[in-house]
C-alpha positions, 0 to 999 in steps of 0.5 A, a space after each residue: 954129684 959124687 960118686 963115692 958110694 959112701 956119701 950120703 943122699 935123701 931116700 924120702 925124708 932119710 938121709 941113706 948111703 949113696 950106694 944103698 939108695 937104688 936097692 931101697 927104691 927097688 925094694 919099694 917098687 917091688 913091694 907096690 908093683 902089683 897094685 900101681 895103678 890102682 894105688 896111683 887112682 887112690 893117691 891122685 883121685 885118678 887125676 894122674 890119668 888126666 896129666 898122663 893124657 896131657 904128658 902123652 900129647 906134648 909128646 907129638 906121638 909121630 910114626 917117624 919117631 921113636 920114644 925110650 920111656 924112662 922109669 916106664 914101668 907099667 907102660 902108662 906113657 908108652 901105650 899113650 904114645 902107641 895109641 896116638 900113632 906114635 913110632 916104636 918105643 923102648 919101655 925101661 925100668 930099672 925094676 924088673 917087677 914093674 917091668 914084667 908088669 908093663 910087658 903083661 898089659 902091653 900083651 893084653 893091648 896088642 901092643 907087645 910087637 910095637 916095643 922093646 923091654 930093657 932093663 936099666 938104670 935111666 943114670 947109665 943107658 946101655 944104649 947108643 949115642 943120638 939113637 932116640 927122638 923123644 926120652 920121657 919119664 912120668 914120676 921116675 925121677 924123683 926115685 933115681 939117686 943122681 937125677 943129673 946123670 940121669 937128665 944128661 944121659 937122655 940128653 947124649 941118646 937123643 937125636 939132635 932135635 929130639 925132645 926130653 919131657 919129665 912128668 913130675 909131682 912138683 912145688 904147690 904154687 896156690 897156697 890154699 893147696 898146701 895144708 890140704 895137699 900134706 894132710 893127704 899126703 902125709 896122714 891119708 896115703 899111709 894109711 890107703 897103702 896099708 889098706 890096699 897094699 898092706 904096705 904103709 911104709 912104701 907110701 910114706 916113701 913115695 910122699 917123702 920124696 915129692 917133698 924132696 924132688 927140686 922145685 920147678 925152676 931148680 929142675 929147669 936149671 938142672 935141665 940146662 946145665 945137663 945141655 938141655 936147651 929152649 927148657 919150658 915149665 908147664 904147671 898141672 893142678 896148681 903144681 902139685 905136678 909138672 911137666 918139663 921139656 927141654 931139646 937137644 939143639 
């Protein structure tokens, strides 16, 4: 991708100046950071819970091992890890709200001297090369503008033999879905944004952006042309998401 900031990138179904699309999903974040996880409940029909548990155990938490947890927010995927035994972890975001939010429930889970916060952009780490065995990032990706810099840069910080795993929402594969899946998306999450958050506008950002996020295989293909090797596909409730991994060899 270029990185003339004056090319143009998708920001849901709006075509944004490259330079302006990391303070839009800021601002979004910001908006939706209070109420997240209850927001995520409404949005999946607490389904995200079960593919966060499933996500959690591909990882193969090890207390030998540390995790950066990309886009890591509200720290779902980091206490999953923490509680399952696993070594210590960097919680990053590039949204010091979701952040802060992240670093209140890590204090009421006892978890805050298990961790490291850094705030940073998943596209240029501030950290260095081959330091991490596992990089996760659960539905972050979608929102970073150059989402091969991103798969390249987890690739350069993990150790060789570490592991990259991407939870993602991804292309329905059962056709009976679909109608069903946009008339949620599409109709119902706007309005359970105002609802709830009085912010419709962020949730109809959040849909549009699924539908432009790359289908599996093309995501695979990014994988591997980021250096990724061995790249797998696990398909979750009919690919309304996805898990994708892939090793440093």
């Amino acid at each position: 991708m270029s990185d003339n900031p004056e090319t143009t990138v998708d920001f849901g179904f709006r075509s944004v100046r490259r330079a302006e699309k990391a303070g839009l999903v800021r601002a979004v974040f910001d908006s939706v950071a209070p109420n997240y996880d209850r927001m995520n409940d409404l949005m999946s029909l607490g389904v995200h819970r079960v593919w966060k548990q499933v996500f959690v155990s591909d990882l193969r938490p090890s207390a030998g091992d540390t995790l950066l947890d990309l886009a890591g927010g509200t720290g779902d995927i980091t206490f999953g890890w923490l509680r399952r035994g696993g070594g210590p972890v960097i919680l990053s975001d590039i949204n010091l709200s979701m952040l802060s939010v992240g670093r209140e429930r890590a204090i009421e889970r006892g978890f805050i001297g298990d961790l490291s916060l850094l705030v940073a952009n998943a596209e240029q780490l501030p950290l260095p090369d081959r330091c991490v065995d596992r990089v996760s990032i659960a539905f972050g990706l979608r929102n970073c503008t150059d989402k091969s810099a991103v798969l390249r840069e987890a690739r350069r910080v993990l150790r060789p033999g570490g592991r990259f795993l991407c939870l993602e929402f991804s292309r329905v594969t059962v056709a009976a879905l679909a109608p069903v899946y946009d008339a949620w998306s599409f109709r119902v999450l706007p309005q359970l944004g105002w609802i709830v958050a009085k912010d419709a506008d962020s949730y109809q950002y959040l849909a549009e952006s699924i539908r432009t996020f790359p289908d599996q295989q093309t995501l695979a293909g990014m994988m591997r042309d980021a250096g990724l090797g061995r790249v797998t596909v696990r398909n979750l409730s009919g690919g309304i998401a996805a898990i994708h991994a892939g090793w440093r060899l």
